[in-house]
N, C-alpha and C positions, 0 to 999 in steps of 0.2 A: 617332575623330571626324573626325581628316581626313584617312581612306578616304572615311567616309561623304560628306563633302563633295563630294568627287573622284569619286563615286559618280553623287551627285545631278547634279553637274554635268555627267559626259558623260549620264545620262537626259534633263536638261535642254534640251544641244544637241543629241542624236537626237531630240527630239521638236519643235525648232525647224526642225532640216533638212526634218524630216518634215510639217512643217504648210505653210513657205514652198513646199519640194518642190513638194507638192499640189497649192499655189494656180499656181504655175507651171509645173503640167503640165494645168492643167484644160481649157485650148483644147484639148485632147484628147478632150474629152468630149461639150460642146454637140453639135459636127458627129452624135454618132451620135443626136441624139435629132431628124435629120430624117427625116420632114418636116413635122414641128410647127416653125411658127413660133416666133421668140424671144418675141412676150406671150403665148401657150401654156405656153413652156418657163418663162417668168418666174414664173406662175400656179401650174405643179405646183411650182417650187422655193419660193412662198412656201408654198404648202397644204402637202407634205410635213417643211418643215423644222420648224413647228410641231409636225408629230405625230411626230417622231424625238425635238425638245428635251423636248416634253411626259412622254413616257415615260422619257425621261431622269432626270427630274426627280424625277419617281414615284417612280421606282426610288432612288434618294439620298434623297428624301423632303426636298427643297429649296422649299419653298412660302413657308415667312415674307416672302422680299423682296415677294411679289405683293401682299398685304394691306397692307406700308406704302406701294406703288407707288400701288394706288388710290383711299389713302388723302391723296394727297399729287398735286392737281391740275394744279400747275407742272410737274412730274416728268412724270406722264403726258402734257401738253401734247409737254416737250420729246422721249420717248418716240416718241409721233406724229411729229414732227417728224423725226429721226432714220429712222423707219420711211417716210415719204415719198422723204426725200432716198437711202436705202440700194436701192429700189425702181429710181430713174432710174438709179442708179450700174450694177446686178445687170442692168436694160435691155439700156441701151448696150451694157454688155460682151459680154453673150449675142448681141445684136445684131450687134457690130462681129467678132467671134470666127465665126460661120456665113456671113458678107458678106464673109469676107476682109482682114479688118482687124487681124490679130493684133497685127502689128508696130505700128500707131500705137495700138493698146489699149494694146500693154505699155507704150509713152514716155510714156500719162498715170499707170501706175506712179511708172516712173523721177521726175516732173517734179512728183508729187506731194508729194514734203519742201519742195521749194521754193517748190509753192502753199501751202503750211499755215504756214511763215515768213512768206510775205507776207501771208498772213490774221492772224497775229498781229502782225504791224506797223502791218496798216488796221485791225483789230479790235481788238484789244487794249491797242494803246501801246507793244509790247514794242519794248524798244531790241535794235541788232544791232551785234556787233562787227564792224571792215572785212572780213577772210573771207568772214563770210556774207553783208554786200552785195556782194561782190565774186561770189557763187556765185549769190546772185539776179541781179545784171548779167548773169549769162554764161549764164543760165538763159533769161532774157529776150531775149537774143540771140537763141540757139539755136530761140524757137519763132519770131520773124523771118525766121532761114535756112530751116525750115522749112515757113512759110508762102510763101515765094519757089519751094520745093523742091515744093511740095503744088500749088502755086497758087489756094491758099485756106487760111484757118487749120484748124491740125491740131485740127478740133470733136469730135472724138471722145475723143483727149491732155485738150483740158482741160475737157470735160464729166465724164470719169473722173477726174480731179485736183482739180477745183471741189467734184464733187457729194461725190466721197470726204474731203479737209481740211473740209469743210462737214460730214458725219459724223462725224471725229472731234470737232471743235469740239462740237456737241451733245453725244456722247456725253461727253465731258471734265466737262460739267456734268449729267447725267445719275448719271455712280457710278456701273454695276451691273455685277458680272458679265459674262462672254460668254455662257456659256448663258444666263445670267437677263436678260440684254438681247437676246439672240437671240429667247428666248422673247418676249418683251413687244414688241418689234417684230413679230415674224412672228402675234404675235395681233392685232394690229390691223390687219395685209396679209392676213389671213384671211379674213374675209367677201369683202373685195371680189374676190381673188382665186377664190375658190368660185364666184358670182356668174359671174364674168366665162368659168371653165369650166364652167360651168351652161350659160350662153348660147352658148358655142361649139359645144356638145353638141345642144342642141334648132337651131343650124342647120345641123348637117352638119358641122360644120366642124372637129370635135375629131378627134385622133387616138390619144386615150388605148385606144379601144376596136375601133378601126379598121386597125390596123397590127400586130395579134398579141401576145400575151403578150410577148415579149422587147423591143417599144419600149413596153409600158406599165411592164414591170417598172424600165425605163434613167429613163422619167419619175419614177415613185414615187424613183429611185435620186437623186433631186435634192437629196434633205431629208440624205441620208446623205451625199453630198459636200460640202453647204457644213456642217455640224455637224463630222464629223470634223476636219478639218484644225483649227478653232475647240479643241475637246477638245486636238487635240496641243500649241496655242501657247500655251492655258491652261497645261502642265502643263512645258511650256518657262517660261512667264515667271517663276513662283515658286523655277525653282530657277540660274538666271544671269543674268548683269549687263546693264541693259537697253542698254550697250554693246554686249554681243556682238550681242542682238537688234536692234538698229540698225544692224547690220551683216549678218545676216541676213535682214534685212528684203530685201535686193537681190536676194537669188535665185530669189526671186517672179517682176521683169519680166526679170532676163538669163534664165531659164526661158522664157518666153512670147515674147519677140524671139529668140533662138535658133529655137523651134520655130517662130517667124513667116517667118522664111529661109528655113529648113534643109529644115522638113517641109514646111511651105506654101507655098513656093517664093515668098514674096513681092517686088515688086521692090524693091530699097534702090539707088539712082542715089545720084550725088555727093555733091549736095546734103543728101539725106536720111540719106548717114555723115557728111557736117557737122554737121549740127543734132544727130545723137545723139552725137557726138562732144565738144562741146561742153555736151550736159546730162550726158555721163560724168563731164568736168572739173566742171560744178559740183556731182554729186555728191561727188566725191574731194576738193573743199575743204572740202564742210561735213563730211565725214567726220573727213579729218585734223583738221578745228579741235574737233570735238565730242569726240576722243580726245584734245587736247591740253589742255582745258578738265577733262575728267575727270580726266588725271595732275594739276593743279596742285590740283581743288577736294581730290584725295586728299593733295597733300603738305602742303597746308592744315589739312587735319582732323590730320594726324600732327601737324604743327606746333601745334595746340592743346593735344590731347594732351601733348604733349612739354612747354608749358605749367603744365599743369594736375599732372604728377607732380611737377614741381619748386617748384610754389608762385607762378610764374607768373600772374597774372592771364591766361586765356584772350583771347584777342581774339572780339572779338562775332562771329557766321555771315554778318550783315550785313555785318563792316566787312569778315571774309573775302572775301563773294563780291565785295566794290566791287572792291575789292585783286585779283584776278585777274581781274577782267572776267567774273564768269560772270553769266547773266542768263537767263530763264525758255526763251527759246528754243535753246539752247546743245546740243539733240542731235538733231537731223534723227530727225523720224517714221516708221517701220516704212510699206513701201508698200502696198498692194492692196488690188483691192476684193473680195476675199473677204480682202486681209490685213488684219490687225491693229495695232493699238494701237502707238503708239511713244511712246517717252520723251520726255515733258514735253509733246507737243501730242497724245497719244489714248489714248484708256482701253484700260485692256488687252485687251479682247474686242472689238475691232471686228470687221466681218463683210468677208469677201474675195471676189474674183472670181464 
């Protein structure tokens, strides 16, 4: 049994490396599908991703969640919603990614835990302990030196950090699956996206059919890049601790700012290793505190345990969590916008890059 553990769990983390990998190697890709523009590219990645999940589905014979989905008019509301807000995010990115923008794509990555804390601070009520004000202080800083460094706010940073914590939040209330929310978003980005390369077609202006088999084939190839990497963090999350995956979550944007540098030669001046400097630091507090939060609620749980064999009256999980300070928001979110789901603010199948 614990081989198989042992088993599961390095399957678990190769299939974590492999989906984050993906997402932070995908500015790799957009570039060859010029010279269709990014609402082109956006259009065949919703139409495609549809027809990859759909036969997915088929194929597993996964249908049940659909009929209590459209049965349940809140749900499908906040569905739509989700599917709006996941469209601007997929935008930008494809946008900011073929315009030269990799590097400030990937800091609305990185700067995305600490938008989704402070959404459940203005949203929710959630209390934070000093750490994590002290990592939203230093957050909030950093996009300061940056917009000094930019000489205008970094709009791209927190349009991909706003529209993404804005996705998870939905989907948090939503419950579905990643293919079966993949699905049920990219069915209602379906028409209009169809539509919208209908119209580009009848005025010249498509390049599905224009530019040769091997850029129609890379377009169709849309639906298979944002699915796959989904499949792999699916099959990561059921088998390790969403610890590790919260820490996995980062090599999504050091993937995409790396290749923002290195391959895309972009410029980083003083200013701009300040500011990301500074959201590194406040990642590396909420990290340390979200691992330091997790040893205690564990020596907690032993501690009840330990309790409960000797006849002990348990302590309540309440009086536990007051007793160590843990609180709803206590593990920074998985980042990207093709990534995923993080513990305690996004459902496990969010959609990435």
């Amino acid at each position: 049994m614990a081989g198989s553990s042992r088993s599961d769990q390095r399957i678990g983390l190769l299939n974590g490396v492999a989906a984050y990998g993906m997402w932070g190697l995908v500015p790799l890709f957009w570039p060859l599908l010029k010279p269709a523009g990014a609402g082109e590219i956006l259009a065949h990645r919703m139409v495609w991703s549809l027809a990859f999940v759909a036969v997915a589905l088929l194929f597993v014979r996964r249908w049940a969640w659909a009929g209590e989905l459209l049965r349940q008019p809140r749900r499908l509301a906040l569905v739509a919603v989700a599917a709006g807000v996941i469209t601007v995010n997929w935008g930008v990115y494809i946008w900011a990614v073929n315009s030269g923008h990799v590097v400030e794509a990937s800091l609305g990555y990185f700067i995305n835990p600490l938008v989704t804390i402070a959404m459940g601070v203005l949203l929710l009520k959630e209390r934070l302990r000093p750490v994590q004000w002290a990592a939203v202080g230093t957050g909030f800083a950093a996009v300061l030196v940056l917009t000094i460094g930019y000489g205008q706010p970094p709009w791209i940073s927190l349009c991909l950090a706003l529209s993404f914590a804005t996705y998870g939040l939905v989907k948090k209330k939503v419950n579905l699956g990643g293919v079966e929310s993949l699905t049920a978003e990219t069915a209602i980005q379906f028409l209009p996206a169809l539509g919208y390369l209908l119209w580009l077609g009848s005025r010249g202006e498509s390049t599905f059919t224009t530019e040769g088999l091997g850029h129609s084939a890379l377009l169709a190839a849309t639906g298979v890049v944002t699915a796959i990497p989904l499949v792999c963090f699916g099959a990561s999350a059921i088998r390790v601790p969403l610890s590790t995956l919260g820490l996995l979550q980062y090599l999504a944007p050091v993937f995409q700012f790396a290749l923002g540098v290195l391959y895309f030669g972009e410029a980083m001046p003083p200013e701009r290793w300040a500011g990301f400097g500074l959201v590194w630091l406040a990642l590396t507090l909420l990290t340390w505190d979200a691992l330091r939060t997790a040893r205690r609620t564990a020596r907690a749980l032993r501690e009840q345990l330990d309790r409960a064999g000797t006849g002990v009256p348990p302590v309540k999980g309440g009086a536990v969590a007051r007793e160590h300070g843990i609180v709803a928001s206590g593990v920074p979110a998985p980042a990207s916008a093709d990534a995923p789901a993080a513990p305690e603010h996004r459902d496990v199948g969010a959609a990435k890059p």
